[in-house]
N, C-alpha and C positions, 0 to 999 in steps of 0.2 A: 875899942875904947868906948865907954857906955854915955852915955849923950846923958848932960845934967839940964832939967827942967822943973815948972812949977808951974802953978796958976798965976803966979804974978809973974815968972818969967819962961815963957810958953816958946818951944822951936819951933820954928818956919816948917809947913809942911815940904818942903821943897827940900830943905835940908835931913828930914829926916828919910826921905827917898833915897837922896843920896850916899846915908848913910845905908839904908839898909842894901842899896845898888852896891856899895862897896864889901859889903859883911858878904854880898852872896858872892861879889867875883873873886872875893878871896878864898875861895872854898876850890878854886884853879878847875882844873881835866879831872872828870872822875870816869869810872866803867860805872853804867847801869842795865838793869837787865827791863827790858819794857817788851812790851806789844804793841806793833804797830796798829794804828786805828783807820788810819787815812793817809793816804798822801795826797799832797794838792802839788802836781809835776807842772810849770809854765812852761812858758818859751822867753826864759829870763834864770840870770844866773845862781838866783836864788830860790829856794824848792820847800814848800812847807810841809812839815810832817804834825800826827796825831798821836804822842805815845799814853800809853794807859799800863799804873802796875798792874803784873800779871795776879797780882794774891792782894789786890786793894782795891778802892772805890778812884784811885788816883789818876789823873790824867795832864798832861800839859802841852802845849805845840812847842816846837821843836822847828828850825830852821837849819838847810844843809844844802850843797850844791848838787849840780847835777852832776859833777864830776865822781863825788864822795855815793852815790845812788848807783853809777854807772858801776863802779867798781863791785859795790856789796852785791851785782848779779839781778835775778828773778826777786824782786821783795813783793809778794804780793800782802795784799791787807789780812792783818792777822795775821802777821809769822809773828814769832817769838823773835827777840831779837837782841846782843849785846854788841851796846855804843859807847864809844869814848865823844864825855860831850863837856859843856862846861857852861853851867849856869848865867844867863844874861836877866839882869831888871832894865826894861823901860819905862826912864824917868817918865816920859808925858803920859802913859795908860798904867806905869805901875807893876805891869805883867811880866809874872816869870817867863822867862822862853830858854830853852836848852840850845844852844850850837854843836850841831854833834858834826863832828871832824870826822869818824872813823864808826861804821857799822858792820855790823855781820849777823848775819841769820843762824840762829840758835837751835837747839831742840830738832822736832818735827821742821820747825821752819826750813831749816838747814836741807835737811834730808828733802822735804819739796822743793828746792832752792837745786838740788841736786838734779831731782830727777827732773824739774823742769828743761834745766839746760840741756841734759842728756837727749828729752825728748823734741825739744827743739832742734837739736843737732840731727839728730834720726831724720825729723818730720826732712830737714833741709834736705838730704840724700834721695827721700822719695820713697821711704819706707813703709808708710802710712798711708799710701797711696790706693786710693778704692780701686783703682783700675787693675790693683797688681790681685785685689781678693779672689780666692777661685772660689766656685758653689760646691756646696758638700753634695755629696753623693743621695740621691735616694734612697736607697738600699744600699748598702756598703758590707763587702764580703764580709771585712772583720775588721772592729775597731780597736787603734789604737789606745789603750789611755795610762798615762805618767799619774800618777799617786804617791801619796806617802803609804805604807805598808797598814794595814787593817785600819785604813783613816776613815771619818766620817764620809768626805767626800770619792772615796772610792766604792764604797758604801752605795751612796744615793748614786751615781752615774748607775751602776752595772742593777741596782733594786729596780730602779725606774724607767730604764733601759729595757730592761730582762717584760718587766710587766707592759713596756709598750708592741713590744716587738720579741716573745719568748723565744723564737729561732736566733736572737743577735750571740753571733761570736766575736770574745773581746781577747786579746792581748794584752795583759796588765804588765808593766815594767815600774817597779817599786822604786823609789826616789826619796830623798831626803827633800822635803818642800822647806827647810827654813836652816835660817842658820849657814855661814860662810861658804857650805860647799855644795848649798841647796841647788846654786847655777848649774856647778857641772853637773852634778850627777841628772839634773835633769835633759841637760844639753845631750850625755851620752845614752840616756832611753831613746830622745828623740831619735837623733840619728840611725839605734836600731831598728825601732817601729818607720824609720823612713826608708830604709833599705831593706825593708820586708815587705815583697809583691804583690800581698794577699792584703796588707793594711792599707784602705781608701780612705782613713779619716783617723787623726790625730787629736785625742783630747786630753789635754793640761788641766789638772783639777788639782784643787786645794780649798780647805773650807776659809774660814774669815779669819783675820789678826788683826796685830797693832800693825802699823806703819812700817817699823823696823822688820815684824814677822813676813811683810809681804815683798819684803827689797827684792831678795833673787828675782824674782819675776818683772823686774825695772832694770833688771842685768843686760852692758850692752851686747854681751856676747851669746848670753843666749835670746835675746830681743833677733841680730844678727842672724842666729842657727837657723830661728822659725821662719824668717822671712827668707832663707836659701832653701829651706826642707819642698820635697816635690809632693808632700803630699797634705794636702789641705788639713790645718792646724782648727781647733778650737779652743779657746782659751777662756775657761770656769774657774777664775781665780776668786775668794772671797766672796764678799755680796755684793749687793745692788751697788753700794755706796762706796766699794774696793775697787780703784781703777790703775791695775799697772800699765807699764808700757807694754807689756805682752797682749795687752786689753786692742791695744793700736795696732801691732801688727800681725795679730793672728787674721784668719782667714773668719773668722763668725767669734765674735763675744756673746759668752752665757754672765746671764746675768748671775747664775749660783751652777753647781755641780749637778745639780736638781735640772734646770734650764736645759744644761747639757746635753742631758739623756731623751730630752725632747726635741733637742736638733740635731741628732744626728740618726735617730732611726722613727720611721715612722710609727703611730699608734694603730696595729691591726684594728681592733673596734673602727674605727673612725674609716680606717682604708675599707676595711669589707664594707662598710656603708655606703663608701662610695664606688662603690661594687652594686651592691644591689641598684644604687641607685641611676647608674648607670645604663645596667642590663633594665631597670624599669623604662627610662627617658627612651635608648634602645627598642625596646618591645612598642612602648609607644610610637615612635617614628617608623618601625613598620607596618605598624595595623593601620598610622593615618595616610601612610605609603600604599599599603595595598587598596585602603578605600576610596583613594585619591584615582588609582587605576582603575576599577571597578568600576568607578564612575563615567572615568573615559574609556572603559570598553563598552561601558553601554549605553554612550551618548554614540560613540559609533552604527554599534548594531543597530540602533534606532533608525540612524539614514537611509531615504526611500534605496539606495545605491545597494546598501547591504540587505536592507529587508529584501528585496526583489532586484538580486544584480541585473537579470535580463530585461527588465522594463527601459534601462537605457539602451537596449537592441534596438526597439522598435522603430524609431523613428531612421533607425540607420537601413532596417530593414525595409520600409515606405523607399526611402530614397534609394537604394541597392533594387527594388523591385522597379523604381522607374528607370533606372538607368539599364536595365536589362533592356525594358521594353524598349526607351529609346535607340540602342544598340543594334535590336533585332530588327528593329524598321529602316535602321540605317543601312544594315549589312540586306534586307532584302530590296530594298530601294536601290541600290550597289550591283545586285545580284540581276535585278530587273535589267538596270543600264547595262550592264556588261552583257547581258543574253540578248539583248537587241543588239546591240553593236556587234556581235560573235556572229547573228543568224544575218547581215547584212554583210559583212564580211563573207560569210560561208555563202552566201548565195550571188556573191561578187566571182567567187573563187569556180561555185560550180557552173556559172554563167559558161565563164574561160574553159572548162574541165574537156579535153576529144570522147568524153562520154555522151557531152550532152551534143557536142556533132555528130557521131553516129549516130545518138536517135534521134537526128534530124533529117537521116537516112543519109549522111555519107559513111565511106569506108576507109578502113587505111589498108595500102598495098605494101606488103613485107615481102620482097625478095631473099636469094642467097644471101646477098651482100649488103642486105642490110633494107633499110625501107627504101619505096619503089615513089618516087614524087616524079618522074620525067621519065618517056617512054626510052633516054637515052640509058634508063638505068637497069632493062629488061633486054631481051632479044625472043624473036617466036620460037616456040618448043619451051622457053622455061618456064618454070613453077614459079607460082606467084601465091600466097596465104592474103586474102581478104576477111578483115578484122570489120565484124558487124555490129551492132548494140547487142544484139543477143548472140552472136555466135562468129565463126568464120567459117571461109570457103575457100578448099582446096585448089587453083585454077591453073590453068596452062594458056599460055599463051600462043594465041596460032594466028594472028594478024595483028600489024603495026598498022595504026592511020595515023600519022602528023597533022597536027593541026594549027593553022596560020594562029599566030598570038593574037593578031588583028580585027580576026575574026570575031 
């Protein structure tokens, strides 16, 4: 109902707030499609939003619970988004503000809103997990690599590959990269290339899309395949700015298919250079090895020891010539005592010797029966041998005289 005024009879501005507060609540629940700009999330029951038309200069705040937020999921800033809301005026500041009872993530939103969760759920399991990444191989017999069939990015892997490393053997297994059944068929490359002996290294390539074009690769099943596969995955999805979940749980993320081919086989040029430069730093550390030696052979030689070994004889020789000589004086000073003592001794001995009684003109009497010391040991007529200093004498015995002992 249209409000009557004039200059002479003018309405209350209060009243016409009011009015227009009641013309907007009558407009009840509508669906609007908006962009979120902001959220301001408290620790209060009530949660302020930013929406902004997506195809206008429009924007307004918007007020909703935390319960009504809980439910719509991952809303990050900037999704696209369709709300059941229902227009509010306040009277004291005048300002539209939306109550929206009911959101949901739209578009792209939607689809981020998807794979956040999904990737949230993964991360929770331990999927993600750096500790679980294996190192690609150095040199790898033969590389695996999943492509769409004569695609750009199977292209740059095996072009750029081939030129860094001309000897690299690759195993292509062609794959639908997009579109509903893009997951499995890549899931069942994988699986062959992982059950092949001779494959060290696994690479998933595809060039750049929309959002929608890169889903398979945000797939939980084949997200799942790659993190059970035993054989080190790398995952060249899109560009720099393309990040599936296959990005999270591959074993090395290339930034492009290009990227790819540079991590998984080395650049010859670059290896033989460090080649050469090796066997240079090598060559070096032997010639400052052998000069290093060189130097200590002939700080050695230098030493009086080696210039002249026998000059440390000498002094051993002095002391070896005095101990002889002391030796020799010892042993004839020895030799002296012992020959005096021997001719005092032998001149003790020949004192006592019935040699030196006989030449002092006795004799010894030898009968039959043995020596003759008492005339009881003879009778006259027998033979008696007298033992002289120079000789003996035949004798017979032809008179006995006794003689008193006393006498």
């Amino acid at each position: 109902m249209a409000l009557t005024s004039s200059r002479d009879e003018p309405q209350p501005l209060g009243r016409i707030i009011q009015a227009v507060k009641g013309w907007v609540e009558r407009l009840g629940e509508v669906w609007v499609e908006a962009q979120v700009v902001e959220i301001k999330r408290r620790n209060a029951p009530t949660q302020f939003l930013t929406l902004r038309d997506p195809h206008g200069e429009f924007s307004c705040t918007a007020t909703t619970t935390a319960r009504v937020l809980d439910v719509a999921g991952p809303l990050p800033e900037g999704s696209s988004v369709v709300a059941r809301v229902t227009p509010r005026v306040y009277e004291r500041s005048t300002q539209l503000s939306l109550e929206v009872l009911e959101v949901h993530v739209a578009g792209e939103g939607r689809l981020l809103a998807e794979i956040e969760q999904r990737k949230r759920k993964l991360q929770a399991e331990g999927l993600f997990d750096p500790l679980r990444k294996r190192r690609l191989p150095f040199l790898p017999r033969c590389i695996g690599l999943i492509a769409g069939r004569n695609s750009d990015a199977e292209r740059d892997v095996l072009t750029n590959a081939r030129r860094r490393w001309p000897a690299a053997q690759f195993r292509v297994e062609h794959s639908l990269v997009q579109g509903p059944q893009a997951a499995a068929g890549v899931m069942r490359a994988l699986k062959a290339l992982d059950e092949d002996p001779l494959v060290d290294v696994i690479v998933i390539a595809r060039g750049g899309g929309a959002l929608e074009d890169l889903l398979p690769f945000s797939d939980e099943g084949l997200v799942r395949a790659v993190a059970a596969a035993r054989t080190p995955v790398v995952s060249a999805i899109g560009h720099e700015a393309d990040s599936p979940i296959l990005d999270l749980v591959a074993d090395v993320r290339a930034s492009t298919p290009t990227d790819a081919a540079k991590l998984v086989v080395p650049d010859v040029a670059q290896e033989l250079a460090l080649v050469d430069e090796a066997r240079s730093r090598l060559r070096q550390a032997v010639e400052q090895r052998l000069v290093q030696e060189q130097r200590l052979l002939d700080d050695l030689r230098s030493r009086p020891v080696l210039l002249d070994p026998t000059s440390a004889f000498v002094a051993h020789y002095d002391r070896l010539a005095l101990l002889r000589h002391q030796l020799r004086g010892a042993i004839d000073g020895r030799l002296r005592d012992e020959t005096g003592e021997l001719q005092r001794l032998l001149a003790g001995v020949r004192a006592m010797s019935p040699k030196k009684t006989l030449e002092r003109g006795y004799a010894v009497l030898v009968g039959d029966d043995g020596t003759v010391s008492s005339i009881k040991d003879t009778a006259v007529g027998a033979s008696v041998h007298a033992y002289l200093s120079d000789g003996e004498l035949a004798l017979d015995v032809t008179h006995i005289t006794e003689r008193n002992r006393d006498e």
